[in-house]
C-alpha positions, 0 to 999 in steps of 0.5 A: 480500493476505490482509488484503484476503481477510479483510476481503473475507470479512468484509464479506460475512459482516457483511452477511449476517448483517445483513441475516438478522437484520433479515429475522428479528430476534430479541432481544439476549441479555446486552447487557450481556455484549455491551458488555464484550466490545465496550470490551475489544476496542476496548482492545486494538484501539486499542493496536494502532491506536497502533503502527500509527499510530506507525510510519505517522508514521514513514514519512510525513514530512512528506507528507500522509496521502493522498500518503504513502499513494499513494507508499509502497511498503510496503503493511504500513505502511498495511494494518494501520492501516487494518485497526485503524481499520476494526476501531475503527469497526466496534466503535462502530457494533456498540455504537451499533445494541445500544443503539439496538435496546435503546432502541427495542426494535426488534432489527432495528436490530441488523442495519442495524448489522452491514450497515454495519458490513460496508459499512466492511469493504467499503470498506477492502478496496477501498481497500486493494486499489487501493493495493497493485495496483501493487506486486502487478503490478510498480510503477515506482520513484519519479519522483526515482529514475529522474531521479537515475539519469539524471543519473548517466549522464549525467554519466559521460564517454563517454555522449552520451545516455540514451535510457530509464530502465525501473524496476520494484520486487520489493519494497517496498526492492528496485528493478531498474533497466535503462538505454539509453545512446548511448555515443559512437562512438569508445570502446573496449569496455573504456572502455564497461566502465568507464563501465558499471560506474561508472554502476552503482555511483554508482546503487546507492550513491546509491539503496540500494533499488537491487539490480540496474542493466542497461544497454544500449549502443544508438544513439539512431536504433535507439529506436523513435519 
């Protein structure tokens, strides 16, 4: 959240201020003084973008870039890599419109660089606001967790049906589980018991992520259609 705020905030004030100084263009003092404090900034940024490069790779397997980015639950593993590469973008632009407003003697050209530069900021906090939504509102576990859990139930004796699998994450590693089981008439209430506590540990040992499973005795005739 506050990485999107920042960015936000600076795409705001980056095209402001582009489009203050293409209104009124005023010469660049010291470009090169600008060009110094530029290349040590995509020094420390581009280290910074090989960490975050390095851990994304990590977390990302053997999926694409756009799917890993679309099934992760950590939004820190893409934020700041898309933060440093914004901010590597940014930088280049920023150097490109000084030597071109110097090359062409037109400072306004200076401007149209700092509005781009906040359209990329822009752009980046959009994205990065559509894929972390879910988890702020509460997203559902991965597809294969809520099957795999549904064939543990299954396969616990006593259970003749599962009816629903609910799962929402607290957390990018923390997962609550609840379930809606048809068990079969004639069990006693300590062999439900059983079948629960069963059911809930095969699913919390299968999936660690998991930190809490709920299950819910109900006929399958009581699910509304």
């Amino acid at each position: 959240m506050v990485a999107l705020l920042i960015f936000a905030g600076g795409a705001g004030v980056s095209v402001y201020e582009g489009i203050a100084h293409i209104r009124f263009p005023e010469p660049i003092d010291h470009p090169v003084v600008n060009y110094v404090v530029l290349g040590a900034a995509f020094l420390f940024e581009g280290a910074s973008w090989r960490v975050a490069h390095r851990a994304f790779r990590q977390a990302q397997g053997d999926m694409g870039w756009w799917e890993a980015i679309r099934r992760s639950k950590d939004p820190a593993t893409f934020v700041v890599l898309f933060e440093d590469s914004a901010a590597l973008v940014g930088i280049l632009i920023a150097a490109f419109f000084i030597a071109l407003a110097e090359v062409q003697s037109d400072p306004r050209l200076d401007g149209v660089g700092s509005v781009l530069i906040g359209i990329v900021l822009g752009g980046v906090a959009i994205l990065l606001a559509r894929e972390s939504k879910g988890l702020l509102i509460g997203e559902r576990a991965s597809p294969a967790l809520s099957a795999d859990v549904t064939a543990i139930a299954q396969a616990e004796s006593g259970v003749c049906a599962v009816n629903k699998v609910l799962t929402i994450h607290l957390a990018p590693d923390q997962v609550l589980v609840t379930i809606s089981l048809d068990f079969e008439d004639d069990l006693t209430t300590r062999r439900i018991e059983a079948a629960v506590t069963a059911i809930e540990r095969r699913a919390m040992a299968a999936h660690p992520e998991i930190v809490s499973v709920f299950i819910r005795p109900q006929a399958r005739e009581a699910i509304a259609p």
